[in-house]
N, C-alpha and C positions, 0 to 999 in steps of 0.2 A: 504494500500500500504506500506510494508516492504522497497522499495531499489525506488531511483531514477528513471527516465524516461529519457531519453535523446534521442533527434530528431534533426531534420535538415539537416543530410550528407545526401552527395547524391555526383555524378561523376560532376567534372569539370575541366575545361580545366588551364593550368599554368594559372596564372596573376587573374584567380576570382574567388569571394567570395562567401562564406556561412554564414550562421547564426545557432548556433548550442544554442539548449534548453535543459534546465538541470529542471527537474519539480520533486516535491515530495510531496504525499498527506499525507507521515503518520506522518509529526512534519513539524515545520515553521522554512523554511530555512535562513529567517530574521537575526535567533540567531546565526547562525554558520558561519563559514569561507567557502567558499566553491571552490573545488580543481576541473581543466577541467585535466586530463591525457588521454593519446594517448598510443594504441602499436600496433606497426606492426608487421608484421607476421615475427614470428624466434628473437624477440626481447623484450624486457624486458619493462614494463609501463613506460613511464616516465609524470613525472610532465608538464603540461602546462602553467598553468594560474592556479591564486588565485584571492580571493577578499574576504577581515575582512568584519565582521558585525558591529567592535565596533568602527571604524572609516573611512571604506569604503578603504582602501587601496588595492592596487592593484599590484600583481607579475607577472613576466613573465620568463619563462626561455627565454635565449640567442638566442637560434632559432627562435624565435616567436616574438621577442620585435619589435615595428613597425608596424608591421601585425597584433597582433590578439587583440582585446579589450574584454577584460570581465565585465559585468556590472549587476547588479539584478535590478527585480522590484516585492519589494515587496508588492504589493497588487494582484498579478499574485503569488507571491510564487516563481517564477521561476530566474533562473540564467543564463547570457545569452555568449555564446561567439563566437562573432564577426571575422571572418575570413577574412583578405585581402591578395591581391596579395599571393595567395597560388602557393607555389611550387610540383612536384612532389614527394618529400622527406616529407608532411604533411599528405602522405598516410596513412591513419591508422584507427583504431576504437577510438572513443572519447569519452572517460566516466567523470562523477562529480559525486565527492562525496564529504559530509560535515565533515571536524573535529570535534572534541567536544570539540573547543576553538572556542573564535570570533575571534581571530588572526590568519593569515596563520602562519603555519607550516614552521619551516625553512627545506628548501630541501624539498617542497610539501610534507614528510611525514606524513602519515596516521597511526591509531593506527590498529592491524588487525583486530580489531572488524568494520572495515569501511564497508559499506555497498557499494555493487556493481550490479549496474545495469545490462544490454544487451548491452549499447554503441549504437552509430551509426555510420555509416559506413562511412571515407570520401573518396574519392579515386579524386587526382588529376594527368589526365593524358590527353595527348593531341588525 
């Protein structure tokens, strides 16, 4: 497995949650930082959430602080991010991908050698 796996979206109504998985079999995401980013349609990726490996720290951009928790388990390998009280403005495809620091990335920055999965889909709409 070359690129990430990410599951979970699926259609919901305002006010509730998902749980979105970030999986990868071909290196252990333990070691790395790992980046959730979203884009919707006619708009440009943006950063969601982070989480270091070298001390578990945890970022959110501004839209999402509150709402979304990111957290790994790694004996699963996987990265997980936690969605509440979803808006219709969360509409979007949601992809992770790892750095190649244990530290996030200021400005969720990726190098372009990142690796990119298929995303999944979220769509909050009533």
């Amino acid at each position: 497995q070359l690129y990430p796996v990410e599951s979970g979206g699926g259609l919901v109504q305002p006010g509730g949650s998902l749980r979105l998985s970030c999986a990868h079999s071909g290196f252990t995401l333990e070691y790395y930082a790992i980046v959730w980013f979203r884009q919707a349609p006619g708009k440009e990726r943006e950063g969601v959430s982070c989480i270091a490996s070298n001390d578990g720290s945890t970022y959110y951009a501004d839209s999402v602080k509150g709402r979304f928790t990111i957290s790994r388990d790694n004996a699963q390998n996987t990265v997980y991010l936690q969605m509440n009280s979803l808006k219709p403005e969360d509409t979007a495809v949601y992809y992770c991908s790892a750095a190649d620091t244990s530290s996030c990335p200021v400005g969720f920055a990726l190098g372009a050698s990142a690796s990119w999965g298929q995303g999944t889909q979220v769509t909050v709409s009533k």
